[in-house]
C-alpha positions in Angstrom: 106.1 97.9 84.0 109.3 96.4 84.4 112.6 98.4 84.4 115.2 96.4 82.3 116.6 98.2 79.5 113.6 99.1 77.7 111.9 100.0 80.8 114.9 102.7 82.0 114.5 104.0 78.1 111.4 104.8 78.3 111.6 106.6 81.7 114.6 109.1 79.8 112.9 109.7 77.3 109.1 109.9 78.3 109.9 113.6 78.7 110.8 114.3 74.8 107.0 113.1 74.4 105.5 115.3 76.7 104.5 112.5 79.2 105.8 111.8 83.0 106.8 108.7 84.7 103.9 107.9 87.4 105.4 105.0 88.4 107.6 102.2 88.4 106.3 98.5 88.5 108.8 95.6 88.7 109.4 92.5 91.0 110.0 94.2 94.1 107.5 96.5 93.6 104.2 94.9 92.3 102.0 96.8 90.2 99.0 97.3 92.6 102.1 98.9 95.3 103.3 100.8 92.6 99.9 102.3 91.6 98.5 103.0 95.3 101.3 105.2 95.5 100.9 106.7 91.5 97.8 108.5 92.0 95.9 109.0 88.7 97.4 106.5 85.2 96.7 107.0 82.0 98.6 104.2 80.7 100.7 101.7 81.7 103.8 100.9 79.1 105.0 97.0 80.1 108.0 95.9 78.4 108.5 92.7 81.4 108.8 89.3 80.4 106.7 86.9 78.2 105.5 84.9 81.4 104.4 88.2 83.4 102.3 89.5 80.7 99.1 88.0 81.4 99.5 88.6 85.3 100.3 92.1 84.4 97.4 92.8 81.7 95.2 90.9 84.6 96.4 93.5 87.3 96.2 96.5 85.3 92.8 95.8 83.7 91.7 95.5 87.3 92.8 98.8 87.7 91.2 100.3 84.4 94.8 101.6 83.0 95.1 101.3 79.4 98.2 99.1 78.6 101.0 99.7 75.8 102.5 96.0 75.9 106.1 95.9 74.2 107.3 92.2 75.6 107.5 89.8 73.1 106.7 85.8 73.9 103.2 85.4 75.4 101.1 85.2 72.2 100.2 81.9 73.4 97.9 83.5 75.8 96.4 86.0 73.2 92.8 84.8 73.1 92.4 84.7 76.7 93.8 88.4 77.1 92.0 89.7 74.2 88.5 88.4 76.2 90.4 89.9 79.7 90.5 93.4 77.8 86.8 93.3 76.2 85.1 92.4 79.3 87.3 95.2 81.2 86.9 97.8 78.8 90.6 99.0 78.8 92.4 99.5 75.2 95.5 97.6 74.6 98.0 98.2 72.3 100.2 95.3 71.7 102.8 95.4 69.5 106.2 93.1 68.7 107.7 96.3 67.0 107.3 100.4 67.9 109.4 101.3 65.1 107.5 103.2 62.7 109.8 102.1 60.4 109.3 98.5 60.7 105.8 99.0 60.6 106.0 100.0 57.1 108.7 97.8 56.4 105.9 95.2 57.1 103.6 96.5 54.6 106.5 96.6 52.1 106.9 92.7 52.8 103.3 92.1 52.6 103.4 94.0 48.9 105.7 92.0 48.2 104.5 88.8 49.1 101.3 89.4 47.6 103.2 89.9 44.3 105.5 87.3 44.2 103.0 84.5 45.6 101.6 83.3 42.0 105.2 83.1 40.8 107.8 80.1 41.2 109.8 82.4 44.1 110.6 81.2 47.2 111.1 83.0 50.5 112.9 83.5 53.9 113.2 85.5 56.8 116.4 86.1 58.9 116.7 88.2 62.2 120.1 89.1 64.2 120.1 90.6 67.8 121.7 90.3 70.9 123.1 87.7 72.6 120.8 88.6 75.4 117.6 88.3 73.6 115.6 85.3 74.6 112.9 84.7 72.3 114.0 82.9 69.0 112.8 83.7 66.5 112.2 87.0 67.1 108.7 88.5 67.5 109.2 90.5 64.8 110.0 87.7 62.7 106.7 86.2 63.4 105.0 89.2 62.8 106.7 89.5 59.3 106.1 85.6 58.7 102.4 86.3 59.5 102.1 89.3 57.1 103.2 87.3 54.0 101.0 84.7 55.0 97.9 87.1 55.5 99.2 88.6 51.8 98.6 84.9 50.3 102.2 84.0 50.2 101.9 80.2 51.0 105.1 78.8 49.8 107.2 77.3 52.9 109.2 80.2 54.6 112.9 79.5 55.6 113.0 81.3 59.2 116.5 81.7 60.5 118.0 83.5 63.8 121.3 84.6 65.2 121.6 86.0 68.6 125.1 87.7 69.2 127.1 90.6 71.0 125.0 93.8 70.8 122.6 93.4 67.7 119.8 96.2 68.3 118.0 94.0 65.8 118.2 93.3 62.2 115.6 91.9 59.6 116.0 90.6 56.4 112.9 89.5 53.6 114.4 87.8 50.8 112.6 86.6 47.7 114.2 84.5 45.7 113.7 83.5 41.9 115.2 81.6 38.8 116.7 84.6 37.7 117.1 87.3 40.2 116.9 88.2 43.6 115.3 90.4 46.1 116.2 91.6 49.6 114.3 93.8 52.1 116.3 94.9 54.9 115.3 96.7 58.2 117.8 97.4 60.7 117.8 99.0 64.1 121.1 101.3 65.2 119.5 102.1 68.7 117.4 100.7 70.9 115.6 104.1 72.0 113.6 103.5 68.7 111.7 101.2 70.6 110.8 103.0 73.3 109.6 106.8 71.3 107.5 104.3 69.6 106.1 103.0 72.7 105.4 106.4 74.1 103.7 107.6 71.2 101.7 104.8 71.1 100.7 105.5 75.0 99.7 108.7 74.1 97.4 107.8 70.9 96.0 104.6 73.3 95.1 107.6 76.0 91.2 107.3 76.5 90.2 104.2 73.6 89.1 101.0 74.5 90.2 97.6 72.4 92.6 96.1 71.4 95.0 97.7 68.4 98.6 97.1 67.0 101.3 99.2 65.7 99.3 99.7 62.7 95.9 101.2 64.0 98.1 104.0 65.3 100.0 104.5 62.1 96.6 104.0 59.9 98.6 102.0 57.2 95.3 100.2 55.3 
């Protein structure tokens, strides 16, 4: 669901990962069109925009395809899409980040924020990526800002963004003390990261029902 640059990764590389493009859904071809003419889906992997999402989710749900959802943007609307999913009995995995890298990045930062949050140490958060990106701060930001908040960490948080040229994505933790300073750094060289992550995550989601992240499948406690 949707065939930007994400999308047309996925579709190369969904081979490498055993799986096969059943379809294409985008604008000018609507996801119920593009499913008549699918036959039998196992899941649907949408990486469309943040105001499509809960259309999308809606549609598919309707459908009873399980839904890998990569867009960043519509968390507003998580509540109402987390009730859409129980009372359809799909499984959703949603995450901001398929890089199983990041993912444990994350629970780096969340280590460290647990440590550092009885200590006089402040903290920020800065992300770099394209100029093309449109959410700022990233959603990986917020996922990271989240995570040190859920580890206790609740000193302010200086979040910071740049968007230019052709960033994949970069993200820096920093901790920063009286007497010394620490940096955690996760950076992206290329894109198709993204999108193995996603298709791995299609095939664990194959058959479940609920709703998971990034780090069900990777079974980081």
């Amino acid at each position: 669901v949707g065939h930007g640059r994400m999308g047309q990764l996925v579709e190369k590389l969904a081979p490498e990962h055993g799986s096969e493009v059943a379809a294409i859904a985008e604008v000018h071809t609507p996801i119920p069109v593009a499913l008549d003419a699918a036959g039998p889906v196992d899941v649907a992997i949408e990486f469309s925009l943040a105001e499509a999402v809960p259309k999308n989710l809606a549609a598919l749900a309707a459908r009873h395809v399980n839904v890998v959802i990569g867009t960043t943007g519509w968390q507003e609307h998580e509540t109402a899409l987390r009730s859409l999913v129980e009372r359809s009995g799909i499984g959703v995995l949603a995450s901001a980040n398929f890089s199983i890298g990041m993912n444990i990045f994350r629970h780096l930062v969340e280590q460290a924020s647990r440590t550092f949050m009885t200590t006089d140490v402040g903290a920020w958060i800065h992300e770099a990526h394209h100029a093309a990106k449109m959410d700022a701060p990233s959603g990986t930001a917020r996922l990271l800002f989240d995570a040190m908040r859920l580890a206790g960490y609740s000193r302010s948080i200086d979040v910071s963004s740049t968007r230019a040229g052709h960033i994949p994505g970069t993200h820096v933790v920093g901790f920063d003390g009286a007497s010394e300073t620490v940096t955690l750094t996760h950076a992206v060289r290329d894109r198709a990261v993204f999108a193995h992550g996603a298709l791995e995550a299609a095939k664990w989601l194959q058959g479940k029902r609920g709703w998971f992240s990034m780090r069900d499948m990777i079974n980081i406690s």
